[in-house]
C-alpha positions in Angstrom: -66.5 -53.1 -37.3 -63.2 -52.3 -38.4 -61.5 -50.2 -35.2 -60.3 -46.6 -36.7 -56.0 -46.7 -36.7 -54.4 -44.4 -34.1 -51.5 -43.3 -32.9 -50.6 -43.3 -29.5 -49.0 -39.8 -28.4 -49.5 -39.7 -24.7 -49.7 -36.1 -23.6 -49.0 -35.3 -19.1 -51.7 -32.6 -19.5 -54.3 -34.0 -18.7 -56.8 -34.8 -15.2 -59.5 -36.3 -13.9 -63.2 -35.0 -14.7 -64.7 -33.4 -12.4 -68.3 -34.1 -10.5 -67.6 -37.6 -12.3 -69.2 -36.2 -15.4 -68.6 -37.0 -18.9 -68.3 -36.1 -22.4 -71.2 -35.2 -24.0 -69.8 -32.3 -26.1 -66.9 -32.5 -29.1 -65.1 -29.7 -29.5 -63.4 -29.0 -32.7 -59.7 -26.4 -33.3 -57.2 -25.8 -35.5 -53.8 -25.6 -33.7 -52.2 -22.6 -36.1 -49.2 -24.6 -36.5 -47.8 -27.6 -38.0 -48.4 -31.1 -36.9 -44.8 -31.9 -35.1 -44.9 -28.6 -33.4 -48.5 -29.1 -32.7 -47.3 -32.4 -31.2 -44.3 -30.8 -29.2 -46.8 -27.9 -27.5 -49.5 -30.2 -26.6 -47.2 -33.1 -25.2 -45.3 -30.7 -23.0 -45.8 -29.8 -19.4 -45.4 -25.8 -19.8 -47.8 -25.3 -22.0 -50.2 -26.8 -19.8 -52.2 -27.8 -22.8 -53.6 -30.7 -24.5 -56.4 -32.3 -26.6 -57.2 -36.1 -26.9 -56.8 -36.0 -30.5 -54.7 -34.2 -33.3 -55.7 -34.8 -36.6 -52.7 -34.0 -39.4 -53.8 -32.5 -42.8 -52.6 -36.1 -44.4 -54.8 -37.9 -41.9 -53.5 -39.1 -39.6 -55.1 -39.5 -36.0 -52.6 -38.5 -33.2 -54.2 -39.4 -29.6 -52.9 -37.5 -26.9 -54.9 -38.2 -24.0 -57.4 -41.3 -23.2 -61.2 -39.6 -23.4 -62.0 -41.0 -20.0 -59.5 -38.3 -19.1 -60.1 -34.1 -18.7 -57.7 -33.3 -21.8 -56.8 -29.7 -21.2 -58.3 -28.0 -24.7 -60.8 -25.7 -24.2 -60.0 -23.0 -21.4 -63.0 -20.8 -20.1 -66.4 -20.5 -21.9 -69.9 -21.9 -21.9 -72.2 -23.9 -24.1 -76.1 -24.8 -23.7 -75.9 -23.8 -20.1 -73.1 -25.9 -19.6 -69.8 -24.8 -17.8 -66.0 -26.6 -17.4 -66.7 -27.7 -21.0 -62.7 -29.7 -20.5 -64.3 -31.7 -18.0 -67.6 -32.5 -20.5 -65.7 -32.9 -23.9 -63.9 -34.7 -26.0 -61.3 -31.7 -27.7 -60.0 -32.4 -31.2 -57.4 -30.4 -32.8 -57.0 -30.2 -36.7 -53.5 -29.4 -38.1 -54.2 -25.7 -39.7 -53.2 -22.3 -39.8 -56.5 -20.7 -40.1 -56.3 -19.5 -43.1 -56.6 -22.5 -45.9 -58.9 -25.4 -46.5 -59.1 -28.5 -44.5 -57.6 -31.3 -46.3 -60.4 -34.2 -47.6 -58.2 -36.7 -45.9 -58.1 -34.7 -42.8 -62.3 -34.4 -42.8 -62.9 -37.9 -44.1 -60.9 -39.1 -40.7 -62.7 -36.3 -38.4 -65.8 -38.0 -39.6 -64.6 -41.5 -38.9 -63.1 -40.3 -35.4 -66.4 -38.2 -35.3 -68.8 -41.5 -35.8 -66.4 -43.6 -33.2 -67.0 -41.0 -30.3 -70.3 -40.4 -31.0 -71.5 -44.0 -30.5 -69.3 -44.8 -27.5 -71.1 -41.8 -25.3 -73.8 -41.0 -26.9 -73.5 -37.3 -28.1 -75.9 -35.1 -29.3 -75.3 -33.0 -32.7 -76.0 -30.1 -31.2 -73.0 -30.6 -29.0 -70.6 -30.7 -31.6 -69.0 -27.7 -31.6 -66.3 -25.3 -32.6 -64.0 -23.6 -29.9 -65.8 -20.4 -31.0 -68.9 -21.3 -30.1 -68.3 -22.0 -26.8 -66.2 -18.5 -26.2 -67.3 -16.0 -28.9 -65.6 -13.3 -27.6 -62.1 -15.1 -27.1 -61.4 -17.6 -29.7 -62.5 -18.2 -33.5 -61.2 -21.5 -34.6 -61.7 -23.8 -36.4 -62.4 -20.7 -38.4 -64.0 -20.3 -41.2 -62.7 -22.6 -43.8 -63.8 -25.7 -41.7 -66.5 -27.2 -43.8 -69.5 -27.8 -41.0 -72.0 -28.8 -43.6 -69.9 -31.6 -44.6 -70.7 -32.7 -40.9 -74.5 -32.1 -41.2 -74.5 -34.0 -44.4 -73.2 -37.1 -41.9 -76.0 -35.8 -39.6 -72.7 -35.0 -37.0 -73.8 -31.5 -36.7 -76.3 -29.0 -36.9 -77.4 -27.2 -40.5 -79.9 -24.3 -41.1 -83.1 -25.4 -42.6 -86.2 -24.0 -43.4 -85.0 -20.4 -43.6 -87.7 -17.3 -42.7 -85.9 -14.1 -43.4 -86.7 -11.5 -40.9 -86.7 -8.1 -40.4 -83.0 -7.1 -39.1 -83.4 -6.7 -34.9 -80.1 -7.4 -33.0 -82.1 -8.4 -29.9 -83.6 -11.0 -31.0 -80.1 -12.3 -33.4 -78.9 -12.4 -30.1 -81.8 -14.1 -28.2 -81.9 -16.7 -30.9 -78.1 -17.4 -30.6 -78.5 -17.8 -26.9 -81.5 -20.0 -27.2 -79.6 -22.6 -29.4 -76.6 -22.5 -27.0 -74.4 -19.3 -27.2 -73.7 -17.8 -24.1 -73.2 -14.5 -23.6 -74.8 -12.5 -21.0 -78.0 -10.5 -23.0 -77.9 -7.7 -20.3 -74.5 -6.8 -20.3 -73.5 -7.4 -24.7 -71.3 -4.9 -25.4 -71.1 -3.9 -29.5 -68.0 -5.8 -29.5 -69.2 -8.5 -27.9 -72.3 -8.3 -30.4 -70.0 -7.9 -33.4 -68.0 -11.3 -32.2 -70.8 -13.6 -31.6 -72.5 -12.5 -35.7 -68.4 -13.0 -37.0 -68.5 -16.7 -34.8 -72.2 -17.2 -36.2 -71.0 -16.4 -39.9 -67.8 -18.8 -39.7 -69.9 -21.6 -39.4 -73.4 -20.9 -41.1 -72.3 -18.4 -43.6 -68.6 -18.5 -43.9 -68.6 -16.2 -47.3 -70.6 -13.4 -46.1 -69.3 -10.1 -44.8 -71.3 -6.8 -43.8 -74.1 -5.8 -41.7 -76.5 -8.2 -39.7 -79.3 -9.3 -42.6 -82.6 -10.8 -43.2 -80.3 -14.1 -43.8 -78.4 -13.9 -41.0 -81.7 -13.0 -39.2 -83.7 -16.0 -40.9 -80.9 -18.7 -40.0 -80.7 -17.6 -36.3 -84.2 -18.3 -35.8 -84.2 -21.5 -38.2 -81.7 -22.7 -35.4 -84.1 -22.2 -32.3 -86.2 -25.3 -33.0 -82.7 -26.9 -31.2 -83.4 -24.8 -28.4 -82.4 -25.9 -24.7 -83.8 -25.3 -21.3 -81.4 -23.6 -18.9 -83.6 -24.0 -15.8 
């Protein structure tokens, strides 16, 4: 096996896990600015930021922080029940603004880098996430022009199948959501918070789509339950 070329860009941000855990999530973003910059926030102490890899739109495979680490990436949020997601992850940033393609160079070394993390701790594809999922209501990279099924197609990520369209009900959009790992508190979603999580949702499952909750989105939500986890 060939080992996959990187380029040592030690970041200071960076500690210990915590409770000895591990990663068993990836966590994809886009930084919104270019690569050196990108390189120059992440690699200095007052930002208090980092990630263990930065990926540039020719390429190239920046790493920042050694994944045994707690690179600093991810902030507050939740996923499958799980909390201090820097302290189960490995965080990978993308050089883009948000607002333009991903570059096929850029996604066919993701999905090298992708394939190399995976194997060495074992991660599930439903842990391989964007930096929306895991905080809806706070954060929607890597957006909408990142190409998730190009992931699924490697079987690195999870794709709708088997679609049942559905009468529209946001109760059980939302149930579904938080049954295949979105976390937002049921009792307490706001119509913000609702309208945040369906925008999140539509990035990745149905990036073209704009309007009111559908039949489709209704149809794909459920399609996604049969990854459903147990929080007990």
């Amino acid at each position: 096996m060939i080992e996959l070329k990187k380029n040592w860009c030690p970041s200071p941000n960076y500690g210990s896990r915590r409770n000895n855990l591990q990663p068993e999530l990836i966590v994809i973003h886009y930084t919104a600015m270019g690569t050196q910059e990108s390189l120059e926030r992440l690699c200095t102490p007052e930002f208090e930021v980092s990630s263990h890899y930065l990926i540039s739109e020719q390429g190239k495979i920046y790493q920042l922080v050694d994944e045994v680490h707690r690179a600093w990436h991810a902030g507050s949020g939740n996923w499958r029940g799980l909390s201090d997601i820097n302290s189960r992850s490995i965080g990978i940033e993308l050089t883009n603004l948000g607002n333009t393609p991903y570059s096929l160079t850029q996604m066919a070394s993701l999905i090298e880098l992708m394939k190399e993390i995976i194997r060495k701790w074992g991660i599930a594809k439903e842990n391989v996430i964007g930096h929306s999922d895991m905080a809806p209501t706070r954060k929607k990279d890597p957006g909408k022009k990142f190409d998730w099924r190009l992931l699924a197609l490697e079987d690195l990520a999870v794709w709708p199948t088997e679609i049942d369209y559905s009468p529209v009900n946001w109760d059980l959009f939302t149930t579904s959501l938080c049954n295949f790992g979105y976390s937002i508190p049921l009792e307490t979603l706001s119509v913000k918070n609702r309208l945040d999580l369906l925008k999140v949702f539509r990035n990745r499952f149905r990036p073209h789509h704009v309007g009111e909750l559908d039949s489709i989105d209704m149809g794909i939500a459920k399609s996604l339950e049969k990854y459903s986890y147990s929080s007990d």
